[in-house]
C-alpha positions in Angstrom: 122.1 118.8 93.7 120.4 120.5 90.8 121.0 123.9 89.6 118.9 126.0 87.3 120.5 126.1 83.7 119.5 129.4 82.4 116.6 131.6 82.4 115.1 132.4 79.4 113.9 136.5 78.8 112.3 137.6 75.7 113.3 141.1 74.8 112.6 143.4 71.8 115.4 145.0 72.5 118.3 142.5 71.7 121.3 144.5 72.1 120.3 146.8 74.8 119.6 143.7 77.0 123.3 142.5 75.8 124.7 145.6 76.9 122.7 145.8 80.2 123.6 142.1 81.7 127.4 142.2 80.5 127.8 145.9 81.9 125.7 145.7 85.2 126.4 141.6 85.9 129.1 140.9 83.9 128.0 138.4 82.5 129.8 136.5 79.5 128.1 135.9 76.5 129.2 132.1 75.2 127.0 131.3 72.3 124.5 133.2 70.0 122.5 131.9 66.9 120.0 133.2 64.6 119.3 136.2 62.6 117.5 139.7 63.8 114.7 139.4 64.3 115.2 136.0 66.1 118.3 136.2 67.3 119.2 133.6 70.6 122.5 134.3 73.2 123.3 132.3 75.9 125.4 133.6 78.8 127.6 131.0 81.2 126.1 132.8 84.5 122.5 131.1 83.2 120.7 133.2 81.6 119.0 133.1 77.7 118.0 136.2 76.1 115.5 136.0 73.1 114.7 138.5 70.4 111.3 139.2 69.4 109.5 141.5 66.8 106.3 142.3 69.7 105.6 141.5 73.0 102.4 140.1 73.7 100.4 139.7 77.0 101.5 135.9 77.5 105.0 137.1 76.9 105.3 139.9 79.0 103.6 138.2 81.9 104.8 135.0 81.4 107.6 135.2 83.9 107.6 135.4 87.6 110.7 136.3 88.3 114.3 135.6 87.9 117.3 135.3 90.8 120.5 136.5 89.9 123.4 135.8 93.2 125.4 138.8 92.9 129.0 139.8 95.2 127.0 143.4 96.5 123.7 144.2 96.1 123.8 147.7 97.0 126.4 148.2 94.1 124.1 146.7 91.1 121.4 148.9 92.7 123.0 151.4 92.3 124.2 150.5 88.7 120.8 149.9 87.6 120.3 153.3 87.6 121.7 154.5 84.7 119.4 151.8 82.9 115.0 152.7 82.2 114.8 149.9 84.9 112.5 149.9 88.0 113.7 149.4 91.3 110.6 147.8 93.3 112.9 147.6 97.2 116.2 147.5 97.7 117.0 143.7 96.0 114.6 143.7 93.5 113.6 145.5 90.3 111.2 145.1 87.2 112.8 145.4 83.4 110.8 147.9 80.7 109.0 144.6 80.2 108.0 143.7 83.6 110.5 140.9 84.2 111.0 141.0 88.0 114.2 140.5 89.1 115.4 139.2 92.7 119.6 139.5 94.0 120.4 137.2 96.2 123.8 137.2 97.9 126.5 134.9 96.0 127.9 133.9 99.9 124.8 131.7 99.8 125.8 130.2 96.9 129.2 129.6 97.8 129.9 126.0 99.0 133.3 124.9 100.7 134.7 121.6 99.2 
């Protein structure tokens, strides 16, 4: 079975991104290198955020989406809120910098051994 690593998201904003997937996901940051303005993190639920000075069209565009499996849906929804985030329906929603984002229920995730 293979399973995606991490996905990578370039941000200029390096420490509101930290702030935003450890408070809404919490997700647990397990290894960061570099200096600002090229700073790297790594998170254990898969994702890679990395800092940039500018944003350009390749970079903003570059991703389709990413899938995060979540416990509730409705409640990081409804956390995103207090975030300049986008929702687009009722699972997904678009970052400042056009990232899409998809939740997918972590039950599907979940295999018995």
């Amino acid at each position: 079975m293979a399973r995606i690593d991490h996905a990578a998201i370039r941000t200029k904003s390096y420490e509101e991104a930290q702030h935003f997937l450890e408070d809404v996901f919490e997700m647990h940051m397990w290894r960061e290198i570099g200096e600002k303005p090229g700073r790297k993190c790594w998170y254990k639920e898969g994702i890679q955020l990395c800092e940039v000075e500018e944003l350009d069209a390749a970079s903003e565009n570059g991703y389709d989406h990413i899938s995060i499996a979540v416990d509730s849906e409705a409640e990081i929804m409804e956390k995103i809120k207090a975030y300049p985030v986008k929702a687009i329906n009722d699972h997904w929603f678009s970052l400042p910098n056009g990232t899409k984002i998809e939740l997918k229920p972590l039950a599907e995730w979940k295999v018995d051994a």
